[in-house]
N, C-alpha and C positions, 0 to 999 in steps of 0.2 A: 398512777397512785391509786391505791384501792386500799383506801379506811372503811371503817364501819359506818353502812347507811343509816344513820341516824343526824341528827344535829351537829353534834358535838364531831363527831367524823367526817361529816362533809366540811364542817367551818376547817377543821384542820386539815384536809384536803388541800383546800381553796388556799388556806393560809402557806403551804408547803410549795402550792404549784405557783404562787406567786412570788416566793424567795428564789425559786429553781429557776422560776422563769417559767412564764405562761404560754409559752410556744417552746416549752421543752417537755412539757409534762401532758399526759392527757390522765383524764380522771374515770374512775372503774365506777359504773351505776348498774343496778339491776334494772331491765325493761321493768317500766310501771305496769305492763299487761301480762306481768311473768305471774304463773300461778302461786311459787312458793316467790317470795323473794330472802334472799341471805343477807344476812348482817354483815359478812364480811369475806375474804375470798377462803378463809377458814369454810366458813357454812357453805359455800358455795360445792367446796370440794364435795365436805359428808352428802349434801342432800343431792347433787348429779353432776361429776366431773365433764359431761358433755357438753353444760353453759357453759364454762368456763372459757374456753374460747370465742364463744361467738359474744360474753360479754366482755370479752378484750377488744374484739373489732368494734365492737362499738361505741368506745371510748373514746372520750369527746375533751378537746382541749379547752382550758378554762378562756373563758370568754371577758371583755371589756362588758360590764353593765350596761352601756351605753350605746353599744353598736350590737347589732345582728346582721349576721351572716346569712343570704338562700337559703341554707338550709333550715336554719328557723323558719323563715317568711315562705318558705313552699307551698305546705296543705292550704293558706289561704290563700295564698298567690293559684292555686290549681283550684279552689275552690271559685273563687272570682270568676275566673275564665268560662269554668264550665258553667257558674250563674248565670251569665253574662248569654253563650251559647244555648240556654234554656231557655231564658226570658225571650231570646231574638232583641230586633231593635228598640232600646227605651233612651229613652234620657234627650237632648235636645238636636235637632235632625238637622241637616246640612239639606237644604232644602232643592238647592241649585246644584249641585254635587252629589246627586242621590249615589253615585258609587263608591264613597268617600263612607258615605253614612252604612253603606253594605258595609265595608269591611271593617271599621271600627266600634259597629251597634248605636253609633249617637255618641256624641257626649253629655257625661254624666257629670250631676252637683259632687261636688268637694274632690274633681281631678282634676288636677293639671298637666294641662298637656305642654310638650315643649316640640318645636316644627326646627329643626333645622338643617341645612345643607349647603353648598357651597355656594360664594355670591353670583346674583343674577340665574337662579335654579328657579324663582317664581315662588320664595315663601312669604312676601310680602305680599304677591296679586293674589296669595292663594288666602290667607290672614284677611285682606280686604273684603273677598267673596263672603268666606265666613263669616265676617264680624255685618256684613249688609245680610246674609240670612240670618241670624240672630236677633238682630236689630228688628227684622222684619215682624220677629216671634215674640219680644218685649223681653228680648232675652239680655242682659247687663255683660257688656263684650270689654274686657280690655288685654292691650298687648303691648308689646315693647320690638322695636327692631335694635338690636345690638351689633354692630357690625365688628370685631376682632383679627386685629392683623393676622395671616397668614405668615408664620414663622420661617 
């Protein structure tokens, strides 16, 4: 669907692609970093027929509010990573496990991590280790072992 980028064009966009069905429809935008941008695929024509294609491939189908998809969550998710490889190790250290602590940089406040694998793999003695270096540091440890039939 490609209405005019304006308000009013995009809500009936939105409104069209979800009568049709939101995984039938994708929606026509001009790149925000395009120099001219076009009102509509009218404008698009007069001012360079050569967008015109490349802003069809990148037409994007209308999304749930509510959920995000990678490709939203990428440039932070790439952003983080490479933070993360800049800084080297921060955040709380695995002290008895110094290889542990190489390859995950420490753990950091407000992540959660989740450890699992298949029973009797050692992610309880490994949780244990951790939660007695932590403890050591004044660092607030809690965990859960779950254990879920094998179907």
């Amino acid at each position: 669907l490609w209405m005019d980028y304006d308000k009013s064009g995009q809500d009936a966009a939105e409104k069209f692609a979800r009568k049709l069905g939101i995984n039938r429809c994708v929606i026509v935008k001009p790149q925000e970093d395009a120099k001219v941008i076009p009102k509509d695929a009218n404008d698009a024509l007069r001012q360079d027929p050569k967008v015109i294609p490349l802003m069809l491939r990148q037409a994007k189908t209308l999304t749930h509010t509510n959920i995000q998809n990678f490709e939203d969550l990428r440039e932070g998710v790439l952003q983080a990573i490479r933070k993360t490889r800049e800084v080297g190790q921060h955040g709380w250290q695995a002290t008895s496990l110094s290889k542990l602590t190489d390859i995950c940089k420490g753990f950091r406040r407000r992540e959660l991590v989740l450890l699992t694998g298949p029973t009797g793999s050692g992610k309880t003695t490994l949780l244990s280790q951790l939660s007695v270096d932590f403890a050591k540091q004044g660092i607030p440890t809690l965990w859960g072992s779950f254990e879920i039939k094998n179907i």
